[in-house]
N, C-alpha and C positions, 0 to 999 in steps of 0.2 A: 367372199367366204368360200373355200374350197370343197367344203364338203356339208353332204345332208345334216349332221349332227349340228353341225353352223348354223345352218340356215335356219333350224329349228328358234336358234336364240333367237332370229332375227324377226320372228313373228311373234312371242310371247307378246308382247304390248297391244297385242290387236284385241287383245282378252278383255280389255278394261273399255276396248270402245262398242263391245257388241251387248246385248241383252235381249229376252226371249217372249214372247206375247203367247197369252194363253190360247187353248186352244179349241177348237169345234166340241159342242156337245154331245154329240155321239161320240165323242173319243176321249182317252184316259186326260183329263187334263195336264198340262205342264207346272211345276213347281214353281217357277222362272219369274219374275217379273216382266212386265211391259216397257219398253223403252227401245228408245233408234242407237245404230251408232251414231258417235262425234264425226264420222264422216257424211252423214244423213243416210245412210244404207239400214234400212229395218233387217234387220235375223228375227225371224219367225218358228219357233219350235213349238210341235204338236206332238203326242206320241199316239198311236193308232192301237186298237183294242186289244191285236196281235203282239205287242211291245214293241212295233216296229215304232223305233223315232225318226220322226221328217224336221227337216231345218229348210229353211227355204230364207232365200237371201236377196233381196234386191238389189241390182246395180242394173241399171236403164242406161247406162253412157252407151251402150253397144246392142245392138238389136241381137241378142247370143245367149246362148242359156249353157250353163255346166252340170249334168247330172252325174251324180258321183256315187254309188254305193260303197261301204264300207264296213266288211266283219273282224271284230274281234279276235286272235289268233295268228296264227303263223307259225312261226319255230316256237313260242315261248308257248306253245298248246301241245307239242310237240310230246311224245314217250320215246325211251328206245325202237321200240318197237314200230311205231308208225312215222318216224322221220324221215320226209320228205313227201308224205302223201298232200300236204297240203298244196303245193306244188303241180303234182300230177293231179288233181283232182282242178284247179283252177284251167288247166288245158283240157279238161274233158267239159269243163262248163262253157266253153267257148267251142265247143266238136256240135254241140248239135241241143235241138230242142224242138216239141212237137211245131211249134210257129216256122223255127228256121232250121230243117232239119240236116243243114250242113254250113259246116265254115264259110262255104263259098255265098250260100243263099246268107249268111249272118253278117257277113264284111260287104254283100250287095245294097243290105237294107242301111248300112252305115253310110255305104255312097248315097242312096238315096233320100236319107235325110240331110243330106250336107254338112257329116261331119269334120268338122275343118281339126279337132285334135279327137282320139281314143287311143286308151292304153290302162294299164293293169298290173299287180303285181302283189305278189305271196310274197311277208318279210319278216322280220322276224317277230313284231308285234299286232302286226296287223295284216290282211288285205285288201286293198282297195282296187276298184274298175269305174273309168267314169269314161263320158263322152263328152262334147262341147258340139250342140250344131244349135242352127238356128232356133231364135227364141218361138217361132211359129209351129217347130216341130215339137215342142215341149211334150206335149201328148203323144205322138208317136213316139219319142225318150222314153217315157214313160213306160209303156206298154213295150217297147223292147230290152229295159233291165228286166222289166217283170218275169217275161218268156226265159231271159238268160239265167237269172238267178234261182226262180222259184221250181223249175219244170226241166232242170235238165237232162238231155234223154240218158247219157251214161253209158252211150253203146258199147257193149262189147267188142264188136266187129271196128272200131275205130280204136281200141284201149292200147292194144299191140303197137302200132303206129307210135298215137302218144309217147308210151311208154320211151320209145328207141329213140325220139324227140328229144324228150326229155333228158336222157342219158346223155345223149349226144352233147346238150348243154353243160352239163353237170360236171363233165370230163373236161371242157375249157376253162369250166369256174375252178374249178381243181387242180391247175397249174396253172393260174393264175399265183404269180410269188406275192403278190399283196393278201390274198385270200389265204395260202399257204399262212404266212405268217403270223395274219389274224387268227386265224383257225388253231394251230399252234398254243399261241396263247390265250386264247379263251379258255378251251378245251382243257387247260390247266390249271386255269383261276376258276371253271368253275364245273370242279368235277362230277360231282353226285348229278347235275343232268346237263351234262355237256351239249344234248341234241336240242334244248330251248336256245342256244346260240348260234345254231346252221338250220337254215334251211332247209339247207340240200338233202342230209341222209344217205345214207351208203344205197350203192346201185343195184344189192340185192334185194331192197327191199320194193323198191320201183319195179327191180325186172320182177320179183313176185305180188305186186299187189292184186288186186282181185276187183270187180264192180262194187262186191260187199261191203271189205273195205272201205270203198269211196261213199257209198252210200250211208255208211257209217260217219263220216266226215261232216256227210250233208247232213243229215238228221243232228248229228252236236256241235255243228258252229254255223252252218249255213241257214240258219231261223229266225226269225224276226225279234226275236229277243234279243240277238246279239250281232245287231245289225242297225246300221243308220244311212235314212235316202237325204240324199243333201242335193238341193235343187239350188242353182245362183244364178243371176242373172237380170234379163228381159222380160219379169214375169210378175203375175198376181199371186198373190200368198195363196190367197183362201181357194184361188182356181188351183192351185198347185196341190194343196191338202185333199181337195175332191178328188183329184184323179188318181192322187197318193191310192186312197181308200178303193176308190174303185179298179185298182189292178194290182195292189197289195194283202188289200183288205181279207181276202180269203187262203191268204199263204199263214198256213200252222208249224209250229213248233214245238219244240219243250222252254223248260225254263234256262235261262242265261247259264252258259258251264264256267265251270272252274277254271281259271287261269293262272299258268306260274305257281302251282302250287304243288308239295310244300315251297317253301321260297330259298334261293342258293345262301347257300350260307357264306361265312368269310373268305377271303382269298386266303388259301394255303403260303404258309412259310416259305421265301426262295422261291417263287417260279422268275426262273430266269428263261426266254429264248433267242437263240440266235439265227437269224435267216440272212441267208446269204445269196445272190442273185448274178448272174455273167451280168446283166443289161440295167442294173443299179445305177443309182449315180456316181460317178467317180469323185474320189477325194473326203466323199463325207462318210459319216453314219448316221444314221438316220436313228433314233429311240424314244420308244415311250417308259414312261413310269406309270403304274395304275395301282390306284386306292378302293380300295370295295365303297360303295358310293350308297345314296338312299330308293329304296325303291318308292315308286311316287305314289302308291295307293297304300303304302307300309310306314312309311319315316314321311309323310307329306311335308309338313311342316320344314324340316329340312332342304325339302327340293324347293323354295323360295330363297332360301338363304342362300344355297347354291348359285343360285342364278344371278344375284347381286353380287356373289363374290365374284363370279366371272367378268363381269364389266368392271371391278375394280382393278385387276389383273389384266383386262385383256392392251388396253393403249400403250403402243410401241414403244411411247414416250417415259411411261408412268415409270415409278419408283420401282416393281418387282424384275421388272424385265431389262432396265438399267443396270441394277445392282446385281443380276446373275451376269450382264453381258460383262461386268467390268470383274466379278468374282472368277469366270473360265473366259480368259478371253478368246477362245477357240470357238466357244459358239455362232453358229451362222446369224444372219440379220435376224432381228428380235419380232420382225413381221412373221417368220418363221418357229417362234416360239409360241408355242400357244400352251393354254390351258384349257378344255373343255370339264361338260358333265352333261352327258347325254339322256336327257327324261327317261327313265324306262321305267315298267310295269313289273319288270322281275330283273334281278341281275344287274343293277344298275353300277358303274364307275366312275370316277373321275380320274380324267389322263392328261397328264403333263408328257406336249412331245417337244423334239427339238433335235437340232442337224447340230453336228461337232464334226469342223472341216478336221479331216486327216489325212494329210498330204503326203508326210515323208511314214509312214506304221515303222515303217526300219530302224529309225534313230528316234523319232518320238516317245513318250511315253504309251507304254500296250495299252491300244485300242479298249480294250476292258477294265483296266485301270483308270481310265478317264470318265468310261461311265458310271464307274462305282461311285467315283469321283464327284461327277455334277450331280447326281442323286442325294450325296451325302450335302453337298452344295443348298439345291432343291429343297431339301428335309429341314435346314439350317433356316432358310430363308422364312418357310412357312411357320417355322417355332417363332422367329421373332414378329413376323404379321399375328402369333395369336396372342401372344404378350403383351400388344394393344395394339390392335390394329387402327385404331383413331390414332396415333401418334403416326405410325406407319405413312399412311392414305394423308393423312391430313384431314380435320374436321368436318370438312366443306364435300368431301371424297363422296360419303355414302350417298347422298342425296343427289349430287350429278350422277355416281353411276345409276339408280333407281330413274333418274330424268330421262338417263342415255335408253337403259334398257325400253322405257315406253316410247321415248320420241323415236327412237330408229323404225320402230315396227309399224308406226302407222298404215307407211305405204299398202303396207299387205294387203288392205281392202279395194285398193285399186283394180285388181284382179278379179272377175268371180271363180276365174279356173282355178287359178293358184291358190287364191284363199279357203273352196272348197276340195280340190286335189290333195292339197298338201297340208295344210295349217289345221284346217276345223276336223280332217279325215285325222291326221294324227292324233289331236289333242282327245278327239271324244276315244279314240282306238284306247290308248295309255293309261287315260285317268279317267275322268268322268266331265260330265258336262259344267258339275259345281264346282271342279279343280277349273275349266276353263274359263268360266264366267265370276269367279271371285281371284281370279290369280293377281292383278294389280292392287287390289285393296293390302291383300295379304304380302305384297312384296314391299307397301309401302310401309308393314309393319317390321321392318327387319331392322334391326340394332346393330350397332358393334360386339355388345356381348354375343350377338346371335353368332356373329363371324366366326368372334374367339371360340366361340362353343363346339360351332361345327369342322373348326382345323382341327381343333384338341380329339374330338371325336373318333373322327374317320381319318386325319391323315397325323398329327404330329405326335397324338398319345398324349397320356400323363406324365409321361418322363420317357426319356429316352428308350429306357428298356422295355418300355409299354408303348411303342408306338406301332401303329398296326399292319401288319401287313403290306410291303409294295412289291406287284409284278414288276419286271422288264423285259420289254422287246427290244432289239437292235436289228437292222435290216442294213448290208454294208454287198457293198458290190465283190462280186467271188473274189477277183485278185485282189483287192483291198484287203480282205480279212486275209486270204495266203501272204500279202507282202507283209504281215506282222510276225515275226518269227517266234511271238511269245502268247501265239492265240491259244492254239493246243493246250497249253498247262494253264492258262489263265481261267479258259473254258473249264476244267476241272477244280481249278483252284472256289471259282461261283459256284459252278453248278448248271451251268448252262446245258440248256438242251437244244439240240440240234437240228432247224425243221428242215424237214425235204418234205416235196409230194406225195411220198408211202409213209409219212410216219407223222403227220402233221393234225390229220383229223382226228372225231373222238373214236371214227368204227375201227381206225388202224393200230390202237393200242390195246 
């Protein structure tokens, strides 16, 4: 699986082997039922009087503990206005705090616990920072997210530094032509709050921010309302809840804030963009197609359906990916062809991508012609999966894909890094704890009508002229698109717009 959005699929199933034990009396009880995983690993969730919830996970194969904190937020908390503070604000939380009052004494205490992995990171749904050291040091883990997270100093006199850090990064991300390109077309699909899709934020707002500011940040996302400790490993639950409480236990907040909200509305008619790169692949083009998709705390019920449809779609072998390779036969290997839909909490898609070798642009058919092309292809193919997609798939279809989606993912709990880093940090960031802990009941409720319902919906329409909205990116190596001497007027004939590095983002338009 090449990419995080992948990888995502590749844990759903872990959902249906975990379940939650209530919790200590002095603290807000859990809703959750009692029960182990099918792996024999207990998840243990409590929530503490502050709102903060603790998840605590056993896995004893490895004397190692994973403590992982995780808020709420990112880009998609984002305004005009304050885009990219979440960012700088996660570098001043790591500058200092009355315990470690500098980087150097904060990365000392990391060696001295023996942390074998840490790391962190602001995205666009969430932030998370965990560490992994020994299962002994559990308690001093403890006691050093607390200082990081709850108390940090905010210095002035370090903010400048950061600041030109940060910058410094932000200018790499930014000619990056992969980012370039994404940036491009998001920013276009989704214009009323284009800054809940970048992190980053324009460099005037960085080089102006203020402590206030930041300290602003911290009072409405950085609170135990909108925050979960996730403990895995080498450990005792209930020893794990105490210490939760006693180095948690007195960090105050407000109530949980508002996220993604109002929510983006449909993808605009025609966004077409073209990126073009010297160090591209030669011979191909590279494009997506994207559909305005469910967002998973809005359309839930959908984002199940979704995720079955993609295991029916994804085998190299199966019927969709067959009959496009034999309908353009230019398309590259069909391992190459994907389809995703990426869970998200605001703004969500789904994107059909795929390579179309183009060797001779001279004498072949224009490069843009051929995307018009397999899109119209694309559109053809999903109108007849929703005309009955039991006929399509074959009977036998939905119930393997629904087998496949659970059985691949079990592995995940083999990990407690990976499982609380990545899996348990995402799912509770996105949705909620009741979308992660009923997600295979509910995926085993999906029908074929549900298929037909959700192609007609979001991508085929009720009729042709009612079909909704699709973006396209194409990303083609510079001389590639210049060796087609029919790009220029094709490019105007669609609509296409043109990314470079000054015109790509949402501050540059």
């Amino acid at each position: 699986m090449k990419n995080r959005w992948n990888l995502r699929l590749a844990f759903f199933a872990l959902f249906s082997l975990l379940a939650l034990a209530v919790g200590l009396s002095a603290q807000v009880p859990s809703p959750y039922p009692s029960a182990l995983s099918s792996s024999g690993y207990p998840v243990t969730h409590r929530v503490l009087p502050n709102g903060l919830e603790v998840f605590a996970v056993e896995n004893h194969s490895l004397p190692l503990v994973t403590i992982c904190l995780v808020f709420r937020g990112g880009a998609s908390a984002q305004t005009k206005e304050t885009a990219g503070l979440f960012r700088l604000y996660e570098r001043m939380l790591f500058a200092g705090n009355p315990s470690y009052p500098t980087k150097e004494s904060l990365n000392a205490s990391l060696n001295t616990m023996g942390a074998t992995t840490w790391n962190g990171s602001a995205g666009t749904e969430y932030s998370h920072y965990y560490i992994t050291i020994p299962s002994d040091k559990t308690e001093e883990g403890l006691a050093f997210w607390a200082a990081v997270v709850t108390s940090p100093s905010l210095d002035p006199s370090v903010l400048e530094n950061e600041k030109q850090s940060l910058l410094n990064e932000m200018a790499g991300n930014q000619a990056d032509p992969a980012r370039i390109a994404a940036s491009a077309l998001e920013s276009r699909m989704f214009p009323e709050y284009p800054w809940r899709k970048n992190v980053d934020g324009p460099a005037t707002i960085i080089a102006g921010a203020t402590i206030e500011q930041l300290r602003t940040v911290q009072a409405t996302y950085y609170i135990p309302s909108n925050c979960a400790l996730m403990v895995a490993g080498d450990i005792d639950p209930d020893r794990v809840f105490g210490q939760a409480l006693d180095y948690f236990g007195a960090w105050r907040g407000a109530l949980p804030p508002s996220i993604g909200e109002p929510p983006h509305g449909p993808i605009p008619a025609d966004v077409r963009v073209l990126a073009t790169d010297d160090l591209f692949y030669r011979g191909v083009a590279y494009l997506q197609y994207r559909w305005r998709g469910p967002d998973v705390l809005r359309q839930t019920a959908d984002t199940y359906v979704s995720d079955v449809l993609l295991f029916l779609l994804s085998s190299p072998s199966g019927r969709f990916k067959n009959s496009l390779m034999k309908r353009v036969p230019s398309l590259f290997d069909p391992e190459y062809t994907d389809f995703i839909y990426p869970t998200a909490r605001d703004g969500g898609n789904f994107i059909f991508s795929a390579y179309l070798a183009v060797q001779k642009p001279a004498t072949e058919e224009a490069i843009l012609d051929r995307v018009e092309g397999l899109r119209r292809v694309v559109a053809d193919e999903f109108a007849i999966i929703s005309a009955d997609p039991e006929a399509y798939f074959g009977s036998a279809e939905l119930e393997k894909a629904k087998a496949t989606l659970i059985d691949q993912n079990t592995f995940a709990m083999e990990s407690a890094e990976n499982f609380v880093a990545d899996t348990l940090s995402f799912w509770w960031s996105i949705a909620t704890a009741d979308y992660f802990f009923s997600y295979e009941s509910q995926c085993r409720k999906v029908s074929w009508a549900d298929i037909s319902d959700l192609l007609i919906r979001y991508i085929v329409g009720s009729s042709p002229s009612a079909a909704p909205p699709c973006a396209t990116l194409v990303r083609l190596r510079t001389s590639t698109a210049a060796a087609d001497p029919r790009m220029a007027a094709k490019m105007v004939e669609y609509g296409y717009f043109e990314a470079a590095a000054d015109n790509s983002f949402w501050w540059q338009r």
